[in-house]
N, C-alpha and C positions, 0 to 999 in steps of 0.2 A: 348609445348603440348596444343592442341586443348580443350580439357577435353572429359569426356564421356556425351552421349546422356539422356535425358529423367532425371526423376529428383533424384536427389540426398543426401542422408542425410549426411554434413558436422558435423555436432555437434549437442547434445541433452541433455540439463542440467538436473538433478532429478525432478525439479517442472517449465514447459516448462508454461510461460505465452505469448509467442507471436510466431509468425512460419514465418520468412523472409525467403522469396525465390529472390534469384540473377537468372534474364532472362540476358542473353546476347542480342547484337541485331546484324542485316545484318553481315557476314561475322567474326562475332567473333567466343567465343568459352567459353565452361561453364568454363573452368580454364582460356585461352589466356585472353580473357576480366579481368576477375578480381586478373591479378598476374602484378606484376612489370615486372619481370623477366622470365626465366624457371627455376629458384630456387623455388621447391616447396616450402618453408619459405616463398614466396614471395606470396604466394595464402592466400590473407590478408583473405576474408570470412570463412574462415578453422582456420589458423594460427594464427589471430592476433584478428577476433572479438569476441570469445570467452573468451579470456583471459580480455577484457574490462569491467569492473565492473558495464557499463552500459547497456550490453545487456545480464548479464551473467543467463537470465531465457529466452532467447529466443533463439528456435530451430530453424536450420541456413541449409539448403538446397543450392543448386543449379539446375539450369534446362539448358538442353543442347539437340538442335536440328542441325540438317546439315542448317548453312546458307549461304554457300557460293553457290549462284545462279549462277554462272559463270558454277560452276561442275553440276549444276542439270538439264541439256536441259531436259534429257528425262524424269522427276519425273512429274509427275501430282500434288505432293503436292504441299501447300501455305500456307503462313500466318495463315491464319483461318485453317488449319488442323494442325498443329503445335501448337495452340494456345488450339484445341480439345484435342491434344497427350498429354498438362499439365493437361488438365481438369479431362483427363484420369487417369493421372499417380496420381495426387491428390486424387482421389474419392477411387482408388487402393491403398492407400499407407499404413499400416499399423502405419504409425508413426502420419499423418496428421488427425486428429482427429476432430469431428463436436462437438465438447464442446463451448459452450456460456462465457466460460471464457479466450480463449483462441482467441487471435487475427492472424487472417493471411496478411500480409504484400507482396507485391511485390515490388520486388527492380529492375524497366529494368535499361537498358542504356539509355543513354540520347537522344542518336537516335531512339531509341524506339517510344518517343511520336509524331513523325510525321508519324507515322504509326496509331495513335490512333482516331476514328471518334471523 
């Protein structure tokens, strides 16, 4: 499974001190990228970093766009309007919140940063 589009709230502890968001990058997928398997157990960002005693006040998203370019001749969209559609979905989210004590975190792929200026 691919995962769903746009962003996503995985998990949200009682007192949220940090907000990681998991980008996938080219050709992945909000779940395919960060699961071992198709055993949803395997979808560690959900299943397994919650439960770690080290992140257990940080709220844990994922973000999911169409990147397989192969399928999208006729989309006009790109990177940078994908990158808008997070901006988006942040400024919208009811969970993502502009508090000064609260840090927001980006997790891409590691292919991600060849795409970065």
């Amino acid at each position: 499974m691919i995962g769903p589009y746009g962003l996503n709230l995985l998990y949200s502890p009682p007192v949220p001190l940090v907000e990681l968001i998991f980008v996938h990058g080219l050709r992945g997928g909000s779940r395919k990228t960060w699961s071992h398997s198709s055993d949803p157990f395997s979808y560690w960002p959900k299943e397994w970093l919650p439960k770690d005693p080290e992140f257990e006040n940080a709220r844990i998203y994922s973000f999911g766009y169409n990147s397989n370019w192969g399928e999208r001749k006729d989309s006009l969209l790109g990177l940078q309007d994908f990158g808008k559609y997070l901006l988006s979905e942040m400024m919208n989210s009811p969970d993502v919140k502009e508090r000064g004590d609260v840090s927001l975190n980006f997790l891409p792929t590691p292919q991600s940063y060849f795409f970065w200026p």
